[in-house]
GUTI-712556 format. One record per atom (N, C-alpha, C): atom name; residue number from 1; x, y, z. Coordinates in steps of 0.1 Angstrom, whole numbers. Atoms other than C-alpha are relative to their C-alpha. Last residue first. Layout:
N
DRENKE;atom;n;xx;yy;zz
DRENKE;CA;NUM;X;Y;Z
...
END
This chain:
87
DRENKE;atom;n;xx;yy;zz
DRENKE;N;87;1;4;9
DRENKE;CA;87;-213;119;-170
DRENKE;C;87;10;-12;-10
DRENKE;N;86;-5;-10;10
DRENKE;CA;86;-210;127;-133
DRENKE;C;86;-2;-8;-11
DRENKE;N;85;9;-8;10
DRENKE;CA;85;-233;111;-108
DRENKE;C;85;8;12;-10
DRENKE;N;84;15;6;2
DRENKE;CA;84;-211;90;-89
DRENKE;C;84;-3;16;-6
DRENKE;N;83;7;-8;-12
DRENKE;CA;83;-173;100;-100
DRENKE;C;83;-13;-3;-3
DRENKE;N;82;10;-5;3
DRENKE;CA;82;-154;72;-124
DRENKE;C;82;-11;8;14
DRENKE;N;81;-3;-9;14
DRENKE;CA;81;-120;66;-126
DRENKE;C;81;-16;5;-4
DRENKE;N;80;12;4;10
DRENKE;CA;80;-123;63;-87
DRENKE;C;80;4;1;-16
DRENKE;N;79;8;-10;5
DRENKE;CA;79;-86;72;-72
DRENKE;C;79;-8;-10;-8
DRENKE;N;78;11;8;9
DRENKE;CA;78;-63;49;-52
DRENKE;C;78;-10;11;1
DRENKE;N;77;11;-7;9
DRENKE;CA;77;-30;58;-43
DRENKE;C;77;-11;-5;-5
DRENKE;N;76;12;6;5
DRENKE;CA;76;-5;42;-23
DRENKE;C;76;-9;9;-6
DRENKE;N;75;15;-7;-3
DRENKE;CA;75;27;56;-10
DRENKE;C;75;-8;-7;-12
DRENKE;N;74;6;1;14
DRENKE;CA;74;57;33;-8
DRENKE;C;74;-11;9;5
DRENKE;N;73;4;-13;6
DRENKE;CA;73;78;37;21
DRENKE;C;73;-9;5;-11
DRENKE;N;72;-1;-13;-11
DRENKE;CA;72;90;6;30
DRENKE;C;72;-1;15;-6
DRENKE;N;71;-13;-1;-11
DRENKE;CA;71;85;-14;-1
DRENKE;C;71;0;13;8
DRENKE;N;70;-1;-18;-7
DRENKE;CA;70;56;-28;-22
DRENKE;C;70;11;0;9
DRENKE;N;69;-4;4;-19
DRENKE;CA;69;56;-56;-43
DRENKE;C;69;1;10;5
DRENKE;N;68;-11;-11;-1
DRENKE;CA;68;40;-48;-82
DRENKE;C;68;0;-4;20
DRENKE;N;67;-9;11;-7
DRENKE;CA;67;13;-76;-91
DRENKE;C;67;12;2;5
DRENKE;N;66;5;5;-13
DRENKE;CA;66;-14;-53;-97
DRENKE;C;66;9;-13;10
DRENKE;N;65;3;8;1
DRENKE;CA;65;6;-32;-115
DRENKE;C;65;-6;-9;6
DRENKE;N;64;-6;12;-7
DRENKE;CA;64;7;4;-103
DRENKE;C;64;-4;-11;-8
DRENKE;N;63;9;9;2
DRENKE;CA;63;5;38;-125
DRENKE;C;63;3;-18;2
DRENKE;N;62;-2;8;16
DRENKE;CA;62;35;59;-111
DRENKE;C;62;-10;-9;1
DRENKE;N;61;9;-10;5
DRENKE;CA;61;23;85;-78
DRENKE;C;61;7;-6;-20
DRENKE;N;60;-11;-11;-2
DRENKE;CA;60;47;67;-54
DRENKE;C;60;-2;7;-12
DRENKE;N;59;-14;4;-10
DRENKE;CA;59;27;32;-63
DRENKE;C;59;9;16;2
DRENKE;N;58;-14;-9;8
DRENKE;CA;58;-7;46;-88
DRENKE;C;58;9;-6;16
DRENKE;N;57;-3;4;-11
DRENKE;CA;57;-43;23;-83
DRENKE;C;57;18;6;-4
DRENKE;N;56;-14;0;4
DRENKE;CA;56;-67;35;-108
DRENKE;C;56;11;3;13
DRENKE;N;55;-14;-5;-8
DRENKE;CA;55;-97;25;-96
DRENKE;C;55;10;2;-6
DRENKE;N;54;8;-12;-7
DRENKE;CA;54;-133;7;-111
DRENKE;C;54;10;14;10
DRENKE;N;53;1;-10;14
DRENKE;CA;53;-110;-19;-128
DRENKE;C;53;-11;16;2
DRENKE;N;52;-12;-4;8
DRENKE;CA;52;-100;-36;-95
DRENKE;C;52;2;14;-11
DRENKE;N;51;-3;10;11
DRENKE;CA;51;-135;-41;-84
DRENKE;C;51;15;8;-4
DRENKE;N;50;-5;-7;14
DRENKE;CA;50;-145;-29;-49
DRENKE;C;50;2;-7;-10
DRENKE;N;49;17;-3;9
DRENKE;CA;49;-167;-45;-18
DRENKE;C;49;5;7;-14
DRENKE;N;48;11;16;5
DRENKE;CA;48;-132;-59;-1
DRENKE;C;48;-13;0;-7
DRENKE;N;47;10;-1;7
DRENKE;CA;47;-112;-25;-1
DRENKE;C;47;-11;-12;-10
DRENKE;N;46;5;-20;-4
DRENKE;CA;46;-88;-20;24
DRENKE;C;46;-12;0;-8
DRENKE;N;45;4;-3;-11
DRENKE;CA;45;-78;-59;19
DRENKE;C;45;-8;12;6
DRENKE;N;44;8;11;-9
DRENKE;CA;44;-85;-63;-12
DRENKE;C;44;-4;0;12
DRENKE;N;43;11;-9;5
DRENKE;CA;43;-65;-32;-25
DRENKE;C;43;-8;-8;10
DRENKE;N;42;-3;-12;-10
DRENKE;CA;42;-33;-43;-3
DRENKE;C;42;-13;6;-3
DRENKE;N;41;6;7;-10
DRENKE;CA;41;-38;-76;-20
DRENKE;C;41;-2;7;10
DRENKE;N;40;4;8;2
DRENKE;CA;40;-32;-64;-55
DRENKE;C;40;-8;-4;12
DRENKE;N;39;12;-12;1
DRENKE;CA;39;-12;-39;-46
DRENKE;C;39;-10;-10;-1
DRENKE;N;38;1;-9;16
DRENKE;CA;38;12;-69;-39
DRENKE;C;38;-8;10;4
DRENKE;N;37;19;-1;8
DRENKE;CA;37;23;-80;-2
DRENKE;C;37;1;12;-9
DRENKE;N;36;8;5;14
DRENKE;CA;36;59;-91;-3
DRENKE;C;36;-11;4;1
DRENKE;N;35;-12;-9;11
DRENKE;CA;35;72;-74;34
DRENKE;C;35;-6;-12;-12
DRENKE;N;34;-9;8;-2
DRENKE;CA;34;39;-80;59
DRENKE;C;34;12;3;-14
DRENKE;N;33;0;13;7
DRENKE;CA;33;22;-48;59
DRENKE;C;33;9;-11;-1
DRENKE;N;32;-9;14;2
DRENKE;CA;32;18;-22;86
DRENKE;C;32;-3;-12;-9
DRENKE;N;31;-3;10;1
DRENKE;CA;31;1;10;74
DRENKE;C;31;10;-11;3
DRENKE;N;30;-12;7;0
DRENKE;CA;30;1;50;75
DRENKE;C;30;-5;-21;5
DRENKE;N;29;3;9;-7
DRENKE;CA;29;-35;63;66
DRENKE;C;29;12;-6;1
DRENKE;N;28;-12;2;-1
DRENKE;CA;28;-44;93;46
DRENKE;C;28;0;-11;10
DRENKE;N;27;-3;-1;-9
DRENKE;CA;27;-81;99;38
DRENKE;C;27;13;-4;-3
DRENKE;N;26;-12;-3;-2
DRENKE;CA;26;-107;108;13
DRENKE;C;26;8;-1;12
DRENKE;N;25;-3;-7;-9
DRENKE;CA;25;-142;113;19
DRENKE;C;25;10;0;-4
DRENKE;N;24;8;-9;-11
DRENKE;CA;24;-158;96;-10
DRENKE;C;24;13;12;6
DRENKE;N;23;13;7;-2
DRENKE;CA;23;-127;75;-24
DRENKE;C;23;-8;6;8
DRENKE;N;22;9;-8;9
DRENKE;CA;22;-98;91;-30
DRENKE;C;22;-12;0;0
DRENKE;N;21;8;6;9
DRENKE;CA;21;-74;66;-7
DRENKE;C;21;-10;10;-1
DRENKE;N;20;6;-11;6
DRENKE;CA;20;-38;76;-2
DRENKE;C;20;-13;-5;-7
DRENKE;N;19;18;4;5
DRENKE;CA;19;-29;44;23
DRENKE;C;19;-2;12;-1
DRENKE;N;18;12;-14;-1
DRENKE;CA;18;13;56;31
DRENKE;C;18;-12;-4;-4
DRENKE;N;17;3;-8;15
DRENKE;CA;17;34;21;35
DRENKE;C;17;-10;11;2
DRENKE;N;16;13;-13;-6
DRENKE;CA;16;49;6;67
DRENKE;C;16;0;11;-16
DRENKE;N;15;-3;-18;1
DRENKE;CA;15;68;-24;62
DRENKE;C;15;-8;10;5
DRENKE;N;14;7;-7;6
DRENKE;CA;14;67;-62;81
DRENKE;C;14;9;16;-8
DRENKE;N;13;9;8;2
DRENKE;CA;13;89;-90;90
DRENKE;C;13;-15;5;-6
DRENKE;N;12;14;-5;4
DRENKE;CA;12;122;-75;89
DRENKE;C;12;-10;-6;-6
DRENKE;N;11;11;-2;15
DRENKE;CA;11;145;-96;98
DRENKE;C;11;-11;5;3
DRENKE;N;10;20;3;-3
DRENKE;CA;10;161;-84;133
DRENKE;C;10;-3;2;-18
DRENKE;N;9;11;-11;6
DRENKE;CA;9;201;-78;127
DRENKE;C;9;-11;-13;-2
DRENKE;N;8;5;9;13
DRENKE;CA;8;220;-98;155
DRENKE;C;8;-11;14;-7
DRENKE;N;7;17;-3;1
DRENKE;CA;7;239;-77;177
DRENKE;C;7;-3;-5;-12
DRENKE;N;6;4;-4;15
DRENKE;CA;6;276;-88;185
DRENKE;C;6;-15;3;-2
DRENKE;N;5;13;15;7
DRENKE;CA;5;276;-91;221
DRENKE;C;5;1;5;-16
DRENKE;N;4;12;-8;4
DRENKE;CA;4;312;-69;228
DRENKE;C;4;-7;-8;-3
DRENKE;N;3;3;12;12
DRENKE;CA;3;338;-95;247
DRENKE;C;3;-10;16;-1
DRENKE;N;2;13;4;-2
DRENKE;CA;2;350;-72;281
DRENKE;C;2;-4;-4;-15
DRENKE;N;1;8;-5;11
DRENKE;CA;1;388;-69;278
DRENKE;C;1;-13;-6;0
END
């Protein structure tokens, strides 16, 4: 009888989340992040010249907290709340 290797399961060390960002042009963007990173850090990163409160930042299209963890699959959203030259 040949022994079977048991197969070790591989921690997962990153995810892959959807980047929906609103902004100008608009674009879609699949992502590797390490597994805990907030919205919070996921904005930062993608968007180092921005301000939090200038965005409404939605997780799988529900309004995100900035300290909400993200998981495999999550879609991101980030829309201006304010459009340049509108009233």
């Amino acid at each position: 009888m040949a022994k079977k290797k048991a197969k070790k399961k591989a921690k997962r060390k990153t995810i892959e989340v959807l980047w929906l960002n609103n902004d100008g042009g608009g674009y879609a963007e699949k992502l590797r992040v390490p597994v805990g990173t907030t919205v919070e850090q996921l904005r930062r990163k993608r968007m180092p010249d921005s301000y939090a409160h200038d965005h409404t930042i939605r997780v799988n299209r529900d309004i995100a907290a900035a300290s909400q963890r993200l998981r495999s699959g999550d879609s991101i959203s980030v829309t201006p709340k304010n459009v340049a030259g509108s009233r």
